[in-house]
DSSP file (Angstrom, degrees, kcal/mol; ACC not computed):
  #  RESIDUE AA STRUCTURE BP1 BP2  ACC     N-H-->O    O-->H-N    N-H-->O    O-->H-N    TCO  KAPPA ALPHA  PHI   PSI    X-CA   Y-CA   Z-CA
    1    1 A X              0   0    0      0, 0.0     2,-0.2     0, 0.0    31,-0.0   0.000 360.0 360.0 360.0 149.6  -56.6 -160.9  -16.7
    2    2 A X     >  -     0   0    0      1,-0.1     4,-1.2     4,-0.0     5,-0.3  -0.487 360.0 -93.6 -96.2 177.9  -57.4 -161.7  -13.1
    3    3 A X  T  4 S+     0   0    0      2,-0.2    -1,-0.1     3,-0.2     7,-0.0   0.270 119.9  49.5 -56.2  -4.1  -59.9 -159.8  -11.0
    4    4 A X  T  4 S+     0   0    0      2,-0.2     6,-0.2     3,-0.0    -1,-0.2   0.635 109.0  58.3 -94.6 -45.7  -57.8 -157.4   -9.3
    5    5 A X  T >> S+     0   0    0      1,-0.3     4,-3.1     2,-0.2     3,-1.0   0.894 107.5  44.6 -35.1 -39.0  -56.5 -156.7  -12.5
    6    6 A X  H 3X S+     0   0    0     -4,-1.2     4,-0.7     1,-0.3     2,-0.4   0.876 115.8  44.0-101.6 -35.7  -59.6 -155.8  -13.8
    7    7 A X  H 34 S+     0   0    0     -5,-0.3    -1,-0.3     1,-0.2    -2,-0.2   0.206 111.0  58.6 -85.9  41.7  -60.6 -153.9  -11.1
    8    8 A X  H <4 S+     0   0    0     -3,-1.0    -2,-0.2    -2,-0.4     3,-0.2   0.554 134.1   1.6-158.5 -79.5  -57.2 -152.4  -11.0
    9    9 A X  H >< S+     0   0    0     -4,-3.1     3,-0.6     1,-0.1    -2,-0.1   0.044 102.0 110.6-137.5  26.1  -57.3 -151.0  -14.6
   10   10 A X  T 3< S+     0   0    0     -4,-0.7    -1,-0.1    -5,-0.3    -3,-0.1   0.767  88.0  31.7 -61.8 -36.4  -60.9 -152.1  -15.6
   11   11 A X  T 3  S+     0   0    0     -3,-0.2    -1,-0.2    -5,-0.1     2,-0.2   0.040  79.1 154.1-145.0  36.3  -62.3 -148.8  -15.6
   12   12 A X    <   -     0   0    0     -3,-0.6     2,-0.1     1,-0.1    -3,-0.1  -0.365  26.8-160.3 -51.9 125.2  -59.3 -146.4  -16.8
   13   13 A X  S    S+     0   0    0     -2,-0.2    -1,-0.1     1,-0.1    -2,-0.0  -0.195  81.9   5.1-109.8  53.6  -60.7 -143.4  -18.3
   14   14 A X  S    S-     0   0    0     -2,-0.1    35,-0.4    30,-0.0    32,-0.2   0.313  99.5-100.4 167.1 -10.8  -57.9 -142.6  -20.0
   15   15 A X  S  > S+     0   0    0     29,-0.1     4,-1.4    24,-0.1     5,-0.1   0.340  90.8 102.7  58.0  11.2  -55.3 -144.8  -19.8
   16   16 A X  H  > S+     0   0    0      2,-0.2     4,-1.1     1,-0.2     5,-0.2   0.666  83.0  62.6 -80.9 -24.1  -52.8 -143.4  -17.1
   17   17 A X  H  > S+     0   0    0      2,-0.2     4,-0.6     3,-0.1    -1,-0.2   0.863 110.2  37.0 -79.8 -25.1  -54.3 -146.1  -14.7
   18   18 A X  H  > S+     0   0    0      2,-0.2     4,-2.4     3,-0.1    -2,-0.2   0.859 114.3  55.9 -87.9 -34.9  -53.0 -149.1  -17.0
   19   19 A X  H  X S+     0   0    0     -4,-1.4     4,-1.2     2,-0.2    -3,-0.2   0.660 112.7  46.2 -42.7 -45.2  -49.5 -147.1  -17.9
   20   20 A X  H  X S+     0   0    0     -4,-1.1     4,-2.9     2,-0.2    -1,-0.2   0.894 116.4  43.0 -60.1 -51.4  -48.9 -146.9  -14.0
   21   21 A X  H  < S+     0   0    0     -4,-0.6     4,-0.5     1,-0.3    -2,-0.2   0.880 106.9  50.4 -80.9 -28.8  -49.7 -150.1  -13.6
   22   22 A X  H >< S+     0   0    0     -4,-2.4     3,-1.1     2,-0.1    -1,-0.3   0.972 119.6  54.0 -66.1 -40.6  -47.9 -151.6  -16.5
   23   23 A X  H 3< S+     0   0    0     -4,-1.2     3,-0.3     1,-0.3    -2,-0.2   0.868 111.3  38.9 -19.0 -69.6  -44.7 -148.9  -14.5
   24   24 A X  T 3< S+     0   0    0     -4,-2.9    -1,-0.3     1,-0.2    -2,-0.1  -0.114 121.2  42.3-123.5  19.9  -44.8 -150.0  -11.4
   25   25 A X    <>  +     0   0    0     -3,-1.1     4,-0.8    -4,-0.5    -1,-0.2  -0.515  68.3 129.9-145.9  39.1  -45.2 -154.0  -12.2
   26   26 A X  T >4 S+     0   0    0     -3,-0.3     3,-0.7     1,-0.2    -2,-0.1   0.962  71.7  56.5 -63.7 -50.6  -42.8 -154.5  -15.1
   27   27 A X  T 34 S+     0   0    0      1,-0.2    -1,-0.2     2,-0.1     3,-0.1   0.584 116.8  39.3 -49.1 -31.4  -41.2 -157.3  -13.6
   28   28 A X  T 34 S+     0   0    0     -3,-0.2     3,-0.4    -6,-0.2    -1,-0.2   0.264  91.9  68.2-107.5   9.4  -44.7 -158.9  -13.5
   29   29 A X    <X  +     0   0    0     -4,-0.8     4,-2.6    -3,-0.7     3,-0.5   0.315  56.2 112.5-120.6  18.9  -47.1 -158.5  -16.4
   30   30 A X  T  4 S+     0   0    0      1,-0.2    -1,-0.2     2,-0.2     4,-0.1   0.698  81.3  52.6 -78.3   1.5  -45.6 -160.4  -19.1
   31   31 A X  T  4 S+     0   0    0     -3,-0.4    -1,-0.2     2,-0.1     4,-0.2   0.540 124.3  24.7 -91.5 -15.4  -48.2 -162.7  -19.0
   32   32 A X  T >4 S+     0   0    0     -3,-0.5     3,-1.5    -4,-0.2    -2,-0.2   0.886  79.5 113.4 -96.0 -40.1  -50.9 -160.0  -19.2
   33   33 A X  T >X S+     0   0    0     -4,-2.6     4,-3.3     1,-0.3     3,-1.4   0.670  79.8  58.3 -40.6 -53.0  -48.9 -157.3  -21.0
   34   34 A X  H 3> S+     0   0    0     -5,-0.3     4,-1.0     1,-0.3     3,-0.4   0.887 109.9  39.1 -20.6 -85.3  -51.6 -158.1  -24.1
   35   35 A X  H <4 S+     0   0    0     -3,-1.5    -1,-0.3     1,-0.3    -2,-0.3   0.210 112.0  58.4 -65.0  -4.9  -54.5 -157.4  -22.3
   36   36 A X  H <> S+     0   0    0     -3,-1.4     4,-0.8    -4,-0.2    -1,-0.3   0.727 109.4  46.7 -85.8 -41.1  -52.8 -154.6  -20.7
   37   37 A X  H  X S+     0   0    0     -4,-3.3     4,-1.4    -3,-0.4    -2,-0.2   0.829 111.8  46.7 -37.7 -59.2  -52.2 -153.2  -24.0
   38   38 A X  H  X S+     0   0    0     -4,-1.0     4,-0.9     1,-0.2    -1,-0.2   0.764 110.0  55.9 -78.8 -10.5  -55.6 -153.7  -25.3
   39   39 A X  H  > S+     0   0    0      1,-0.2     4,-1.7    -5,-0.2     3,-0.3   0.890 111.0  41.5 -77.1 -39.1  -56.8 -152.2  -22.3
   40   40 A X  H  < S+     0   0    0     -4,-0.8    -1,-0.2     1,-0.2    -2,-0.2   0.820 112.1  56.9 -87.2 -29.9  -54.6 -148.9  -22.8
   41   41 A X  H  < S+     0   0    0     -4,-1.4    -1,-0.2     1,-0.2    -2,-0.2   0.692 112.1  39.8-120.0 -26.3  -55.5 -148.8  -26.4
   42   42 A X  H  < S+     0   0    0     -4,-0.9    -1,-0.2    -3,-0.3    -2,-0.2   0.959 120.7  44.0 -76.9 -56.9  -59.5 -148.8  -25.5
   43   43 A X  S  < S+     0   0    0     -4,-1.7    -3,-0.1    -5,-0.2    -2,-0.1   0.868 102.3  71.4 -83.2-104.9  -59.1 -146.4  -22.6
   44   44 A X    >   +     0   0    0      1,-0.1     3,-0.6     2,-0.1    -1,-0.1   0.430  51.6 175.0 -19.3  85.2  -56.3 -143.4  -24.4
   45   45 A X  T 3   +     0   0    0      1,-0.3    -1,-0.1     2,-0.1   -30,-0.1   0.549  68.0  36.4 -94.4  13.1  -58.0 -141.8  -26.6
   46   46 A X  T 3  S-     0   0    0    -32,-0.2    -1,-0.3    34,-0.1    -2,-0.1   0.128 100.7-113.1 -86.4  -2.8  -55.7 -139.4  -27.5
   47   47 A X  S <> S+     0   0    0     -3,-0.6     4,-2.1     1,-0.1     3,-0.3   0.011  79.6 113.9 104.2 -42.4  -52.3 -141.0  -27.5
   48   48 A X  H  > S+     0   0    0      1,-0.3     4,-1.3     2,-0.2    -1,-0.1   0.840  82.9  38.0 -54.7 -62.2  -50.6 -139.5  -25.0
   49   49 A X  H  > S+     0   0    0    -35,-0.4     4,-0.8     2,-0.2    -1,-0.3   0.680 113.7  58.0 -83.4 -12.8  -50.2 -142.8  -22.5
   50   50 A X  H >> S+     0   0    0     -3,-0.3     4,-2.6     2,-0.2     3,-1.8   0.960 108.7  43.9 -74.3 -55.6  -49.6 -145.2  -25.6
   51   51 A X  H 3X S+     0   0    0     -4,-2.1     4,-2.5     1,-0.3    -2,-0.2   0.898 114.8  54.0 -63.2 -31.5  -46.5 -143.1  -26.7
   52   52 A X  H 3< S+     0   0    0     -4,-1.3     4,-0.5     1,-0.2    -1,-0.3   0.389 112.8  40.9 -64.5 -13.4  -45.6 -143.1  -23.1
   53   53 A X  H <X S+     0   0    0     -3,-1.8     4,-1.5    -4,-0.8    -1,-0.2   0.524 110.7  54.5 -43.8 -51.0  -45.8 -146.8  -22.8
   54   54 A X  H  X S+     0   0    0     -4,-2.6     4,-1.5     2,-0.2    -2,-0.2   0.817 107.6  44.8 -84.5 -24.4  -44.3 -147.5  -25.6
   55   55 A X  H >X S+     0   0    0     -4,-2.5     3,-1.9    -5,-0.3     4,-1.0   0.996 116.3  56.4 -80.3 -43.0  -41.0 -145.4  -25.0
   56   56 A X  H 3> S+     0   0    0     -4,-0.5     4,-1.4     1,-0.3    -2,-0.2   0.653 107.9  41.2 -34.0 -43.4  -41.2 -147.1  -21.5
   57   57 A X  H 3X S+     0   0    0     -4,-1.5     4,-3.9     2,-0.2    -1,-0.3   0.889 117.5  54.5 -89.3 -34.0  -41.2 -150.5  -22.6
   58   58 A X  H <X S+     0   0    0     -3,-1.9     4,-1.1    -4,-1.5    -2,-0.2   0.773 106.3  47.0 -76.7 -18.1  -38.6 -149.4  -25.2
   59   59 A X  H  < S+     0   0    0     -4,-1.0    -1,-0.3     2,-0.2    -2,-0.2   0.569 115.6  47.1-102.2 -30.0  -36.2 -148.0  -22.9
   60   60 A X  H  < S-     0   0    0     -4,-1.4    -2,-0.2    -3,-0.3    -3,-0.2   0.890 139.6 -30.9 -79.4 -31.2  -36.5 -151.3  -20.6
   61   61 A X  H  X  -     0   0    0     -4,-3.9     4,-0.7    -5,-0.1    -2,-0.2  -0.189  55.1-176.7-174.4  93.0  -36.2 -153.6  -23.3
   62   62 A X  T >< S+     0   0    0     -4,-1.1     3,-0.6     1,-0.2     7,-0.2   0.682  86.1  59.3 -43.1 -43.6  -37.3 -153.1  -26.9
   63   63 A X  G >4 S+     0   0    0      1,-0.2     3,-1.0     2,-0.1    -1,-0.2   0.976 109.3  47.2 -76.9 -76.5  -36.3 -156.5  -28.2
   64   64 A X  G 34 S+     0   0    0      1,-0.2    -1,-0.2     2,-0.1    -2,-0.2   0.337 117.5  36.0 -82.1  28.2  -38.7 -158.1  -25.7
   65   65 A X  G <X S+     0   0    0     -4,-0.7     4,-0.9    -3,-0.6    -1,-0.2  -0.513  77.0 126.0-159.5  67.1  -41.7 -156.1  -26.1
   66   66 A X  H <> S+     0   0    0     -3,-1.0     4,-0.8     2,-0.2     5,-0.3   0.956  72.3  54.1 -54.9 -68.9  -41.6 -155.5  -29.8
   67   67 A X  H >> S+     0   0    0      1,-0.3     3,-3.0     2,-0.2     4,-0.6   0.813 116.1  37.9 -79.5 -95.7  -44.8 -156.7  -30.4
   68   68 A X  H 3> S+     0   0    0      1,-0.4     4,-2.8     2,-0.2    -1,-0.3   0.592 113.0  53.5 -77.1 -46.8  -46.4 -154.4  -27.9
   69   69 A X  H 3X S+     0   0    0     -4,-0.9     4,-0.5    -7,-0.2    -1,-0.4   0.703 112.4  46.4 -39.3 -24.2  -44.3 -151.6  -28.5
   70   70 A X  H <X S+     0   0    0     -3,-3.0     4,-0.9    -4,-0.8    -2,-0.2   0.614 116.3  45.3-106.1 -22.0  -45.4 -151.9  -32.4
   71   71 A X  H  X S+     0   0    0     -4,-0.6     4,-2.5    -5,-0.3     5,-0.4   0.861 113.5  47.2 -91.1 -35.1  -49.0 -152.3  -31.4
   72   72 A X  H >X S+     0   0    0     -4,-2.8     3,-2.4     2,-0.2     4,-1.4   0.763 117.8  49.6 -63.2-104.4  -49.0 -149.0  -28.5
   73   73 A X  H 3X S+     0   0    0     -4,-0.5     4,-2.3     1,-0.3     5,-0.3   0.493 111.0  48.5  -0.5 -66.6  -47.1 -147.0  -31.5
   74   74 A X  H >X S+     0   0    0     -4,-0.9     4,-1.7     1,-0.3     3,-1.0   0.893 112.7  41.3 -44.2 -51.6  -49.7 -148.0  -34.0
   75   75 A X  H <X>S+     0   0    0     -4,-2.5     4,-3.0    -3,-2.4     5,-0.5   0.788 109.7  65.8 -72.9 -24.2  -52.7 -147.2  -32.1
   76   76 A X  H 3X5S+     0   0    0     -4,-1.4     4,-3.3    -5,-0.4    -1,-0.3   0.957 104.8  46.3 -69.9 -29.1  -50.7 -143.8  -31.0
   77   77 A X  H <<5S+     0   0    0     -4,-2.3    -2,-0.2    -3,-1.0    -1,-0.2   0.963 108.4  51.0 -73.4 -60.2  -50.8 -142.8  -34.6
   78   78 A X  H  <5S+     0   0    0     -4,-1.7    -2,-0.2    -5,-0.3    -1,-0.2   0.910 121.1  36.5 -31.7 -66.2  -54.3 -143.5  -35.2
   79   79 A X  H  <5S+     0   0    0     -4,-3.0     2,-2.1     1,-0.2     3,-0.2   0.911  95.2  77.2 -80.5 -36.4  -55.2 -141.4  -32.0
   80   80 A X    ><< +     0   0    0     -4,-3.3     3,-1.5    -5,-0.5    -1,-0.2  -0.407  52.3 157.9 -61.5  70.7  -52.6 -138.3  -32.0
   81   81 A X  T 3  S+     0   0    0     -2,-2.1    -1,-0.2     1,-0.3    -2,-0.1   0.843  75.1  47.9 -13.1 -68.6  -54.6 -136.3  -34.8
   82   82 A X  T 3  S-     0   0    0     -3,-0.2    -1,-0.3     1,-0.1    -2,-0.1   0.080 110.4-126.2-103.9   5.3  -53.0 -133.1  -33.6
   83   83 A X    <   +     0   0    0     -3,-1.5     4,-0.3     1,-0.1    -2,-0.1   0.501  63.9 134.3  76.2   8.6  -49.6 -134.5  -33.5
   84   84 A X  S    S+     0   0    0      1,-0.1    -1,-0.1     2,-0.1    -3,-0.1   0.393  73.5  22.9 -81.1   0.3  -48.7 -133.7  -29.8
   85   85 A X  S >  S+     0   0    0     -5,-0.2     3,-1.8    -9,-0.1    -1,-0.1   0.790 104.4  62.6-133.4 -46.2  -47.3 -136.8  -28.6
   86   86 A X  T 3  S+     0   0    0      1,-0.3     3,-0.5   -10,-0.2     4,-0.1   0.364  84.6  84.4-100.9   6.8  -45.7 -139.4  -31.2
   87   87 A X  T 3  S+     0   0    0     -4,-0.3    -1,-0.3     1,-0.2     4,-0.2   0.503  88.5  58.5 -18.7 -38.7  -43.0 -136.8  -32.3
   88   88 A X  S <  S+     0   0    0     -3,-1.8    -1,-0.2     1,-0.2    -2,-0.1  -0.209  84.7  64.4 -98.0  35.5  -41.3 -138.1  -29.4
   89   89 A X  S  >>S+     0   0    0     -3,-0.5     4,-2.4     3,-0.1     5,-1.0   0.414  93.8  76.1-134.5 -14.0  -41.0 -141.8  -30.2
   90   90 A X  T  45S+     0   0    0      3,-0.2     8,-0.4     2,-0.2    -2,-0.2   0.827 113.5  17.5 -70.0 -23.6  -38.4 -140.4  -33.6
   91   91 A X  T  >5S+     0   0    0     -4,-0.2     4,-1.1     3,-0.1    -1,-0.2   0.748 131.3  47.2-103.7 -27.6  -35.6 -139.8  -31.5
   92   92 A X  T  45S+     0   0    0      2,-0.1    -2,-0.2     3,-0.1    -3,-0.1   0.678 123.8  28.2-106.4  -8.8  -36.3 -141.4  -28.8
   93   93 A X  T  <5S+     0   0    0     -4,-2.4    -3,-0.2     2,-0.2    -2,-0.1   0.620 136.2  31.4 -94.6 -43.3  -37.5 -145.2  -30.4
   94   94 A X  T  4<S-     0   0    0     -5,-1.0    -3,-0.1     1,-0.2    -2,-0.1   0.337 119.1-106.6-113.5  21.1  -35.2 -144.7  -33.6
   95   95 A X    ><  -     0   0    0     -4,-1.1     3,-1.1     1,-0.2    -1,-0.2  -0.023  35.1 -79.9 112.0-178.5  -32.5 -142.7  -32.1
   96   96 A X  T 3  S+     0   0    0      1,-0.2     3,-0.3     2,-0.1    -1,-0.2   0.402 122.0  66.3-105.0  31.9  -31.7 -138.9  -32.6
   97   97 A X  T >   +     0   0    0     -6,-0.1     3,-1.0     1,-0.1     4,-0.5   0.295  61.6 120.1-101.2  26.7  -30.2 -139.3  -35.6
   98   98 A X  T <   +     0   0    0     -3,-1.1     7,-0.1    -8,-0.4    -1,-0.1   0.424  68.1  65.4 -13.0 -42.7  -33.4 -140.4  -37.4
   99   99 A X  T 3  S+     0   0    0     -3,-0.3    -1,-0.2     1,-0.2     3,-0.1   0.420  97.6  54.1 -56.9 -16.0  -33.2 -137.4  -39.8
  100  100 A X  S <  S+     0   0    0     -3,-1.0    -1,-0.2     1,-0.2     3,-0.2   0.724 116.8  41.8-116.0 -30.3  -30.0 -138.9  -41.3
  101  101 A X     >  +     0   0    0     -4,-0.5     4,-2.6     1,-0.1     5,-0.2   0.368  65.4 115.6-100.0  13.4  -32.1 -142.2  -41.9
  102  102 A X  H  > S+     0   0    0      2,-0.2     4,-1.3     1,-0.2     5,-0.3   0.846  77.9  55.1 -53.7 -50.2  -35.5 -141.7  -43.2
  103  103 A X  H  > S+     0   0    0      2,-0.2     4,-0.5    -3,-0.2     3,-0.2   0.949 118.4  37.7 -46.7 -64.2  -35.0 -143.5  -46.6
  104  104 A X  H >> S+     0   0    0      1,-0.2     4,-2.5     2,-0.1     3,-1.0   0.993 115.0  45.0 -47.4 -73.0  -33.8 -146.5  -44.8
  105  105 A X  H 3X S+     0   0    0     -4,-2.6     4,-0.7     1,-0.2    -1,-0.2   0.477 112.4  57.2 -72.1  15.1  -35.9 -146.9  -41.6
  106  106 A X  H 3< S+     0   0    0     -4,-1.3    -1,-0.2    -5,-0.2    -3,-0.1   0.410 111.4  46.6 -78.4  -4.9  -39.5 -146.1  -43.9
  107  107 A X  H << S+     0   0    0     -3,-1.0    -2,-0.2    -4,-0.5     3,-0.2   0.726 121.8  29.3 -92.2 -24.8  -38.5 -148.6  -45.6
  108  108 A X  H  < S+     0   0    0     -4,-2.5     2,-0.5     1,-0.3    -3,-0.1   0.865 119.1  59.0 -73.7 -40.6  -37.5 -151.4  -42.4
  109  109 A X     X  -     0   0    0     -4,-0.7     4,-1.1    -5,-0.3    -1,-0.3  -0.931  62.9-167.9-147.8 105.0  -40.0 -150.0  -40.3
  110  110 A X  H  > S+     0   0    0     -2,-0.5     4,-1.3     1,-0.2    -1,-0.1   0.791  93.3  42.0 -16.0 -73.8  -43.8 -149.8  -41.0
  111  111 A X  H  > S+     0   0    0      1,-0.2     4,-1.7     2,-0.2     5,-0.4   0.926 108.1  57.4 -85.0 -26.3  -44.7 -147.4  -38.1
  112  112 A X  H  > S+     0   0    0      2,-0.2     4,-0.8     3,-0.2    -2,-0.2   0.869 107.3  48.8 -50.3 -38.4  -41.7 -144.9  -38.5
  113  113 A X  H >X>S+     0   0    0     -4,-1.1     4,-3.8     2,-0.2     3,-1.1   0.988 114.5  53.7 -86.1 -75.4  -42.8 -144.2  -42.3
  114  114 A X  H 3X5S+     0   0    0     -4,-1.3     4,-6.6     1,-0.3     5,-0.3   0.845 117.2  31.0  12.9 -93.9  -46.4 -143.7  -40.4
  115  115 A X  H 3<5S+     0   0    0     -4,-1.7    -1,-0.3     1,-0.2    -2,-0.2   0.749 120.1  55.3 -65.8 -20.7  -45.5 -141.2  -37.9
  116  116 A X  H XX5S+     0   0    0     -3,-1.1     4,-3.0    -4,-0.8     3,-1.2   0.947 110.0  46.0 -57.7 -59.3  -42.7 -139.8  -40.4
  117  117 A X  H 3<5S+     0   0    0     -4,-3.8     4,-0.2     1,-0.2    -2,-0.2   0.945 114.0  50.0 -52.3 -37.9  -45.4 -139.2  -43.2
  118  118 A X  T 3<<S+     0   0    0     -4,-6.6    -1,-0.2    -5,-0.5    -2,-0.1   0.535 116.0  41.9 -98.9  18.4  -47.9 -137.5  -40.6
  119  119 A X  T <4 S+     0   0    0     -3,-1.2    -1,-0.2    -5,-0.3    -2,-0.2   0.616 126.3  31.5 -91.2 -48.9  -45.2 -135.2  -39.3
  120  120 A X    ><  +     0   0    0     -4,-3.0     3,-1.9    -5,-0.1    -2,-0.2  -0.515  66.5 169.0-128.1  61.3  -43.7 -134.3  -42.6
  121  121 A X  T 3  S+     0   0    0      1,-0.3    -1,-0.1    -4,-0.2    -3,-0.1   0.582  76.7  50.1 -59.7 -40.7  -46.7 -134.6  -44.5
  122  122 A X  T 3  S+     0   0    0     -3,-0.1     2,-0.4     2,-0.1    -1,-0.3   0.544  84.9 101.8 -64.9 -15.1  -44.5 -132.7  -47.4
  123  123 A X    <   -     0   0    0     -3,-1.9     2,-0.4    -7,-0.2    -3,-0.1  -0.465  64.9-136.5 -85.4 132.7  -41.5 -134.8  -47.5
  124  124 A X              0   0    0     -2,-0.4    -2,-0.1     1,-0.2    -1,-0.0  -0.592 360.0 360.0 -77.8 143.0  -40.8 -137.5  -50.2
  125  125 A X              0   0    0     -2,-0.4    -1,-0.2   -19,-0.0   -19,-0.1   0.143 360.0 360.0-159.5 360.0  -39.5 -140.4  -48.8
């Protein structure tokens, strides 16, 4: 990351300063987008700006920010405890007719079965 960067989103306390930045330079960070990642992933310690990243990235192009999308998700489960945020990445990463597919995508897809299980902590799947 270069030095602007890093003084740029160096000292996010929260991650809304790397989430902007990843926004409003989309066209430009795909050589950083890593280190923009781990940067969000230190700083959000609640979740909020990783699920918000991660439907952003999904919604410009899923297929070519998989791997960061799969890594924001992850860490978004790990931090949303209280469940407030990564609720919105089932309809809006795996469509809204998710419900109609659970058996299938927890079996394709690693974080879906995640955020499924710790939503619908009673359901067999």
């Amino acid at each position: 990351m270069n030095e602007d960067l890093k003084k740029t989103v160096g000292k996010d306390p929260d991650g809304l300063l790397t989430y902007e930045y990843i926004a409003n330079h989309i066209g430009e960070i795909d050589g950083v987008l890593d280190e923009l990642v781990d940067n969000m992933i230190g700083a959000d310690l609640n979740g909020q700006f990783l699920v918000s990243a991660a439907h952003y990235l999904h919604a410009i192009d899923g297929d070519k920010y998989h791997q960061a999308i799969d890594r924001l998700i992850a860490a978004a489960i790990d931090r949303d405890r209280e469940r407030r945020y990564i609720g919105d990445l089932l309809p809006a990463l795996w469509g809204e007719d998710y419900a109609e597919h659970v058996a299938e995508l927890s079996a394709s897809d690693n974080n879906f079965r995640r955020i499924y299980k710790r939503l619908f902590p009673e359901t067999i799947i």
